[in-house]
C-alpha positions in Angstrom: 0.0 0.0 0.0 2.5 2.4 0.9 6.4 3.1 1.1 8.1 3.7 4.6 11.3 4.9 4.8 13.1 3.9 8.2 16.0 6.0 9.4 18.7 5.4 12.0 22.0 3.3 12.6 22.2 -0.1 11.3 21.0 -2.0 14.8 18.0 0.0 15.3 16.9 -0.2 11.6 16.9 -4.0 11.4 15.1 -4.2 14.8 12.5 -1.5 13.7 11.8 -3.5 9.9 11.6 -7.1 11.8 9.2 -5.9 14.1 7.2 -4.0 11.6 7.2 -6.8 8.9 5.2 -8.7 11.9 2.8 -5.8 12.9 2.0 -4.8 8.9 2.6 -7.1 5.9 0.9 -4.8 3.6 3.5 -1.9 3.8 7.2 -1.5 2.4 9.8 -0.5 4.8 12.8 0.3 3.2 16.5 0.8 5.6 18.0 4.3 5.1 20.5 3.9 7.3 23.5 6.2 8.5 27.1 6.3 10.4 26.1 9.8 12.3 22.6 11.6 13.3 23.6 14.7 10.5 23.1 12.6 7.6 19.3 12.3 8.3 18.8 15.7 6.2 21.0 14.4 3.1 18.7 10.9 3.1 15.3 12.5 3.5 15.9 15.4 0.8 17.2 12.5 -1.6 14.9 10.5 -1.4 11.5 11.7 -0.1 10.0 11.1 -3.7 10.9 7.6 -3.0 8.6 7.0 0.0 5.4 8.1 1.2 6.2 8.4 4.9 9.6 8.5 6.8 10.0 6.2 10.4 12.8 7.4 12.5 15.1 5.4 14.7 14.5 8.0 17.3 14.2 11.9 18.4 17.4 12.9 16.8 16.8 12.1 13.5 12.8 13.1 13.4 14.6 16.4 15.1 17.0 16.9 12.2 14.0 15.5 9.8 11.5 18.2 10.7 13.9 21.0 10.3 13.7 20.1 6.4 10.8 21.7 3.9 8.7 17.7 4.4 6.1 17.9 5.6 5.5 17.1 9.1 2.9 14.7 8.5 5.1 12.6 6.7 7.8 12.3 9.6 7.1 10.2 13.2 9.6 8.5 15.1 10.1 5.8 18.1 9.1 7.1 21.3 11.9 6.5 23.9 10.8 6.2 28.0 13.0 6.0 30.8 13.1 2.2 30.8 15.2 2.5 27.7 17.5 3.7 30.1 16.7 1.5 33.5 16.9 -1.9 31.1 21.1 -0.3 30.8 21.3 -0.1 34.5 19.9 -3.4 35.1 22.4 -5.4 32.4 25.4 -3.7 33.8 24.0 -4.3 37.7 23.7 -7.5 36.3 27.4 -8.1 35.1 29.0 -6.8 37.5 27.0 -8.4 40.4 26.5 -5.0 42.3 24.4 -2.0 41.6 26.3 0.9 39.6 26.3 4.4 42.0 28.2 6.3 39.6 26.7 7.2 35.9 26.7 9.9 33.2 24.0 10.5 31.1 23.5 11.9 28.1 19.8 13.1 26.5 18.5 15.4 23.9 15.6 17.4 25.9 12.2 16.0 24.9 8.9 15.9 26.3 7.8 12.8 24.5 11.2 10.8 24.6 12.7 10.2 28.2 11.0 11.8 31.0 12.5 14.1 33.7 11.0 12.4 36.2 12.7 8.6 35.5 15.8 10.6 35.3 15.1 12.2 38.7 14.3 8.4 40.2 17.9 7.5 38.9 19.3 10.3 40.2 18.0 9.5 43.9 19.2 5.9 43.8 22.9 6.0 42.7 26.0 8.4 44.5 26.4 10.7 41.6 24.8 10.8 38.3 26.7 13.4 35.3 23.7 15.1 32.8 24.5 16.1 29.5 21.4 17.9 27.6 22.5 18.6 24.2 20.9 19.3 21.0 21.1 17.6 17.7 23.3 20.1 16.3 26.1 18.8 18.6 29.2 17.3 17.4 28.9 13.7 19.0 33.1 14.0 19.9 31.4 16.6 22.7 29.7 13.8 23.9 32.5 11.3 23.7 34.5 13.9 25.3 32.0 14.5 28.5 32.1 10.9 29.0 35.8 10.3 28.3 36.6 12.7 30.6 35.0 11.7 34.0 36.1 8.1 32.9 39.4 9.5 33.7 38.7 11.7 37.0 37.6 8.4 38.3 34.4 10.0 38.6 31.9 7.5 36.5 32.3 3.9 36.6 29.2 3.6 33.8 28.2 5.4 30.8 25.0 5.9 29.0 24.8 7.3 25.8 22.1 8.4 23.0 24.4 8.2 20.1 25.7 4.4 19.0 28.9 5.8 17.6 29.6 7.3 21.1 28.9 3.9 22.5 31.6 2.2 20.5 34.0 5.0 20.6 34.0 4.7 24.7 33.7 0.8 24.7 37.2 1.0 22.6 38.7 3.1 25.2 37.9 0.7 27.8 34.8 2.7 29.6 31.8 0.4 30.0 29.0 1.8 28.5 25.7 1.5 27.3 23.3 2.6 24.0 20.3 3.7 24.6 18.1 1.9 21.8 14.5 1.3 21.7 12.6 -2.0 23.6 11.2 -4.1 21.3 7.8 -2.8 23.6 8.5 1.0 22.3 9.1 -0.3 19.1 5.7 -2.3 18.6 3.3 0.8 20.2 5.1 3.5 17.9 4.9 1.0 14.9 1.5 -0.2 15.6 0.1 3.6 16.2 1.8 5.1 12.8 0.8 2.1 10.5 -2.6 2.6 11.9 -2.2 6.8 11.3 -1.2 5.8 8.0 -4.1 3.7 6.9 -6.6 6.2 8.5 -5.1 8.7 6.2 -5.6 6.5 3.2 -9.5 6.3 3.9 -9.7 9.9 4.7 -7.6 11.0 1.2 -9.7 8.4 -0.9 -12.9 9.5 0.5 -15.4 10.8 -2.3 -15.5 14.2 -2.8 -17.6 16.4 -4.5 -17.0 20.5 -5.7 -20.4 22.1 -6.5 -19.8 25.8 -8.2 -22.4 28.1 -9.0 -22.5 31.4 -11.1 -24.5 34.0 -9.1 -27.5 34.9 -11.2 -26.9 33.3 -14.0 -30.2 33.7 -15.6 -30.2 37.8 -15.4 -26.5 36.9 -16.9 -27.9 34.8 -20.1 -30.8 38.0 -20.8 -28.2 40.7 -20.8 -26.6 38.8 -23.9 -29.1 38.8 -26.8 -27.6 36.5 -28.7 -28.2 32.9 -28.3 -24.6 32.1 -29.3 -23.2 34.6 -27.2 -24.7 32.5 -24.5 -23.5 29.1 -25.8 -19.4 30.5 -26.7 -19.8 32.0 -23.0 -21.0 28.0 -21.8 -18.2 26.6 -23.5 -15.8 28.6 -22.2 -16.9 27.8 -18.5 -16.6 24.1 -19.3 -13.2 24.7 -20.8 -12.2 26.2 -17.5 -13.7 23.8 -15.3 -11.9 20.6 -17.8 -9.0 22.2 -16.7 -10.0 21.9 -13.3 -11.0 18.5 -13.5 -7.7 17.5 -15.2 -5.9 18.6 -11.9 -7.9 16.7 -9.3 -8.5 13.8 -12.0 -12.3 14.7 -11.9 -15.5 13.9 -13.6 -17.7 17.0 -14.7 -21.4 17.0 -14.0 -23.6 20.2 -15.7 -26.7 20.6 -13.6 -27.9 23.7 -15.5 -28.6 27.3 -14.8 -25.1 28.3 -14.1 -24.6 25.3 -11.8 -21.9 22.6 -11.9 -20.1 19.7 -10.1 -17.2 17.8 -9.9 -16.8 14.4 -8.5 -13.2 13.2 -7.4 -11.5 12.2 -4.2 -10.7 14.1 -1.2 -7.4 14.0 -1.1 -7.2 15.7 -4.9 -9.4 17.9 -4.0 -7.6 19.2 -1.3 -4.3 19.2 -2.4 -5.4 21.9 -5.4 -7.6 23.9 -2.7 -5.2 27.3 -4.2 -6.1 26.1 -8.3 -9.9 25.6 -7.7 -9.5 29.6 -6.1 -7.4 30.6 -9.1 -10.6 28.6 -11.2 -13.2 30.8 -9.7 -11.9 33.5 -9.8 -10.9 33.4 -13.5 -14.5 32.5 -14.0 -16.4 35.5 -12.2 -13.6 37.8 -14.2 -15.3 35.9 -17.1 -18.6 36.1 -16.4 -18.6 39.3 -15.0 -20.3 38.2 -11.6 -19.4 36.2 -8.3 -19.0 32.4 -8.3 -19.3 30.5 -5.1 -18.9 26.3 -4.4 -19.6 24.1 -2.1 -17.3 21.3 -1.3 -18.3 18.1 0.3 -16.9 15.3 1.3 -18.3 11.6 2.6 -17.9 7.7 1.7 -20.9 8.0 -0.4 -21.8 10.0 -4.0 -24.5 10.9 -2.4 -23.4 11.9 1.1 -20.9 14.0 -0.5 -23.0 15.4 -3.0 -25.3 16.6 -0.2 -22.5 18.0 1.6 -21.4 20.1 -1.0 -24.6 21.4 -1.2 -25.0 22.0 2.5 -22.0 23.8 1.7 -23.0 26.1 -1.3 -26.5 26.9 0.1 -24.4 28.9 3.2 -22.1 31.0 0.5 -25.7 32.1 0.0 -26.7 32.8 3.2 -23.1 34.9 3.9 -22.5 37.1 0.8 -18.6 37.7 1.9 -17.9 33.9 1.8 -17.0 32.1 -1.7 -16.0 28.5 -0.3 -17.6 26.6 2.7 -16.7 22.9 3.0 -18.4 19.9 4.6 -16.5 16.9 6.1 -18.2 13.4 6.5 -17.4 13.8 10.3 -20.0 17.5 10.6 -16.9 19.9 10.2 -17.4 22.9 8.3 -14.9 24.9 7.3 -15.8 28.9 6.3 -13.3 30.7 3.5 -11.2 27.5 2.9 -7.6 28.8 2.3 -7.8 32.1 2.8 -6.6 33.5 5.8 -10.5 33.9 6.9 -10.9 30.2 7.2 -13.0 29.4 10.2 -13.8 25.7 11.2 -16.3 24.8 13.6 -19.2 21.9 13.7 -22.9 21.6 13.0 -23.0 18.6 15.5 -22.4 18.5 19.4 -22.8 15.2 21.8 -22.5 16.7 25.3 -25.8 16.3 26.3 -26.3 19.0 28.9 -25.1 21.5 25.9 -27.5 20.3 23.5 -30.4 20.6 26.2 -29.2 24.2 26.6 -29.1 25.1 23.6 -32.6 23.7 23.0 -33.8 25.4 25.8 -32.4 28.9 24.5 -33.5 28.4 20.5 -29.8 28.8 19.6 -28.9 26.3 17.0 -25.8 24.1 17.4 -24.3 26.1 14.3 -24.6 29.4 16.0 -22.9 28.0 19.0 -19.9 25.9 17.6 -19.1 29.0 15.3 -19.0 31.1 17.8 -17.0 28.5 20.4 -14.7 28.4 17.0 -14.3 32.3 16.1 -13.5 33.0 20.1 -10.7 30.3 19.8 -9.3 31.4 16.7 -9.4 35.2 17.6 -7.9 34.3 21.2 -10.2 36.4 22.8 -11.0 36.5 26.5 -13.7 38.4 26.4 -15.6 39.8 23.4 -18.6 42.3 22.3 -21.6 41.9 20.7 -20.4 44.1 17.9 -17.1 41.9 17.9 -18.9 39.0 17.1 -21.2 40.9 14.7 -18.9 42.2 12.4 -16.3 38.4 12.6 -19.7 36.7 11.8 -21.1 39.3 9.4 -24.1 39.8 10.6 -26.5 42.5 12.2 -25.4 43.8 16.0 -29.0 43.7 16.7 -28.9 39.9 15.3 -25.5 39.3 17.8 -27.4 40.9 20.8 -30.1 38.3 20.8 -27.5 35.0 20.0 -25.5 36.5 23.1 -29.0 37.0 25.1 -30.1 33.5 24.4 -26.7 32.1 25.3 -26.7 33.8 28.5 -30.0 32.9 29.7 -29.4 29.2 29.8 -25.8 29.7 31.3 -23.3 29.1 28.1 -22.2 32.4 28.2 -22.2 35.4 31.0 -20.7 39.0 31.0 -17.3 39.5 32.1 -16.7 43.2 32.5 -17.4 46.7 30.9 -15.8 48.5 28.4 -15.9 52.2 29.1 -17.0 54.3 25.3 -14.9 56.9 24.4 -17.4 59.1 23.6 -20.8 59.5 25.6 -23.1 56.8 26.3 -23.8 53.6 28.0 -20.6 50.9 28.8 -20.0 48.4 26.5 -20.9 45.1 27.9 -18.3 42.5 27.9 -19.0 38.8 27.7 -17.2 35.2 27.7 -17.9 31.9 26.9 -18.9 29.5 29.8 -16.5 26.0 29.5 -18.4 22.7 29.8 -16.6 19.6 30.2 -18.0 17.0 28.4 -20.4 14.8 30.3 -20.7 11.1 28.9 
């Protein structure tokens, strides 16, 4: 189904591709596999056309990854936890008979990898433990060096290190020390979790989609020209621009009639050429001389998505200032799609005390998820009636009432005052009450 390219030194890559072959038989995992952490960069530049999705070894190379222009949903790595490093203690313990009481460590800071507080445990139970935060721009010799060197103060009697070459540098000089690699138990979760990711994505990207457009009053268009082949050179070159569109997303053109037209395709086409359908319109509102607004839906179903988009179209109708409005199968809507506009919210909700609110105030679930939505985006605190009036484009007389009905049944309250500059009554300030969900 689809190509994974797995990253790190030679040990962990085998590991990580055994593993994997016996979690997901359907995939490809091919080795890309390096002497030192810096060569990530080169590997995933050359050869992201190669694979679909990149697997990391561990933080270090995802860290040196993500600094690169792929995209960041390509890019996942194993998840390290402190018994990465408490399985090193417990080998050498082991060896040697007795437990170790003095260690250096070294870690790249991380809040997913090892946490602070395993290293705090550690700390408490040996005589003197040696940190070394460092980032993945370091030189591993630095590393080699800090562990080197209180090898030879007498100060360490183990080390533990992130970087394999590190660990074979210090085992040549005689200082025991140990890699810190993924557990086979690390290894399976992250596998397991990013195959799964992976798949979901598939579904989601080859999930029907549908693009209804529509030419604003097309009919008061077609009796301003005259001529009846005016009317038919202007019709062909609409469908000559929206072949074009279809040739991008891989499409199939439907004419409804009366200035009305959709495209079927998948969702992940669709979205990926979000900026060309733009361009599209707006080449075609130049053309016809008026405003052209879609609809985009998407859903497992030709029908489902079908409906969506026109869920979707009949709201550009409803808001003058918005050309796109998409619906996902899943009850998101998303306002002004790529513009820097775009607001997302949801016509559903499932907390039930909410929905009996809402009920109970006449608000519709709509209203209230857009407004949850524009707060969020906006960052307010606190916001005004005419705030939300002109985000939402609509009458402050309109805003007064929404705000009204959501205070009366306690899923909004005021929060303060705003003094007017000139005479008149404060400005009334109000905020959003938080529910927690209740299942």
């Amino acid at each position: 189904m689809y190509k994974i390219g797995v990253v790190g030194p030679i040990k962990s890559v085998e590991k990580i591709i055994e593993l994997a072959h016996e979690i997901d038989q359907d995939m490809t995992f091919i080795p890309y596999i390096y002497s030192i952490a810096t060569e990530t960069k080169d590997i995933v530049e050359s050869h992201n056309q190669d694979v679909d999705f990149w697997l990391f070894s561990g933080y270090i190379p995802y860290k040196i990854a993500s600094q690169t222009s792929v995209s960041q949903d390509k890019l996942a790595h194993i998840i390290f936890s402190e018994a990465a490093i408490y399985k090193g203690f417990l080998e050498e313990s082991y060896k040697r008979k007795k437990f170790i009481e003095n260690v250096s460590i070294d870690i790249i800071p991380s809040p997913a990898q090892m946490a602070t507080e395993g290293l705090a445990d550690i700390e408490q139970n040996v005589r003197n433990m040696y940190l070394k935060e460092f980032d993945v721009a370091i030189d591993p010799k630095k590393l080699f060096d800090f562990h080197f060197g209180l090898w030879q103060e007498g100060k360490i009697d183990f080390a533990i290190t992130c970087y394999p070459s590190v660990d074979e540098q210090l085992r040549r000089m005689g200082v025991p020390s140990y890699w810190v690699s993924p557990t086979k138990t690390e290894i399976y979760h992250t596998v397991q979790l990013f195959t799964e990711k992976i798949k979901t994505s598939y579904y989601k990207e080859t999930q029907i989609g549908a693009v209804m457009l529509e030419i604003k009053d097309f009919d008061s268009l077609k009796e301003r020209m005259k001529q009846g082949y005016r009317i038919q050179y202007l019709e062909l070159r609409i469908k000559e621009n929206l072949l074009q569109l279809c040739e991008r997303i891989d499409g199939s053109l439907v004419v409804e009639g009366n200035g009305r037209y959709t495209i079927f395709s998948t969702r992940g086409a669709i979205e990926g050429q979000i900026q060309f359908i733009t361009e599209k319109m707006y080449q075609l509102s130049i053309e016809m001389e008026g405003k052209v607004t879609a609809g985009i839906g998407f859903a497992q179903t030709v029908f489902n998505a079908e409906l969506h988009a026109h869920r979707g179209l009949r709201q550009t109708k409803a808001n003058e200032s918005i050309d796109i409005v998409m619906v996902q199968d899943d009850g998101t809507i998303i306002e002004s799609v790529g513009n820097v506009e775009e607001l997302s919210y949801s016509y559903r909700a499932e907390d039930p005390d909410i929905l009996e609110k809402l009920k109970r105030g006449s608000i519709s679930i709509k209203t209230y998820t857009k407004i949850q939505a524009l707060v969020q985006k906006m960052r307010w605190k606190h916001f005004t009636t005419k705030d939300l009036a002109t985000q939402l484009q609509m009458s402050e007389r309109n805003a007064q009432r929404i705000v009204a009905d959501l205070c009366s049944v306690g899923l909004a309250k005021i929060a303060g005052e705003e003094l007017q500059h000139t005479r008149g009554r404060p400005i009334k300030m109000y905020q959003l009450v938080m529910h927690r969900p209740t299942y």
